[in-house]
N, C-alpha and C positions, 0 to 999 in steps of 0.2 A: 501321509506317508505311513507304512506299515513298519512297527518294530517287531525284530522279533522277538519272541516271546521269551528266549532264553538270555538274551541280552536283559529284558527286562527283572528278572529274576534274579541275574547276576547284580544288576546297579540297586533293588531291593534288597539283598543280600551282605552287599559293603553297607548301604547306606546302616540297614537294621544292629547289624552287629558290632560295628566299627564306633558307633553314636558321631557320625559324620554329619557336617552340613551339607546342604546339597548341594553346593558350589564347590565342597572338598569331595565328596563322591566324584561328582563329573571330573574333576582335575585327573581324577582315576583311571575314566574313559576317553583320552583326549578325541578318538575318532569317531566315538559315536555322535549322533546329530540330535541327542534327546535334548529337549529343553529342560530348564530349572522347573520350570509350570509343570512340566508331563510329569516329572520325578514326583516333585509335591503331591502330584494328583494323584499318583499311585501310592505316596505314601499316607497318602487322608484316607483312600479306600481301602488301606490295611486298617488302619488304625478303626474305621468304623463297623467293619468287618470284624472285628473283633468284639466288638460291645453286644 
C-alpha cells in the first residue's frame, strides 16, 4: 500500500514535536491505515539520518 508522502510528514511532524508515543500519534490519525512498525520505521530513518 502506498502512503502518501504528506500524510507521512504530517504523522512525523506530531510525532517529533509533540515527544508522543507512537500509539498516541496514531490516536491523532484515526483514519489512516499506517502501522505502529511503519511509524517506528520512519522514525529510526530520521533519527539515523541524522547521525
Amino acid at each position: 500500500m502506498a502512503i502518501d508522502a504528506s500524510l507521512k510528514l504530517e504523522i512525523r511532524a506530531v510525532y517529533e514535536s509533540n515527544n508522543l508515543s507512537v500509539a498516541k500519534v496514531l490516536e491523532r490519525f484515526p483514519s489512516c491505515e499506517v502501522s505502529a512498525k511503519t511509524v517506528e520505521s520512519w522514525v529510526k530513518k530520521r533519527e539515523l539520518d541524522q547521525k
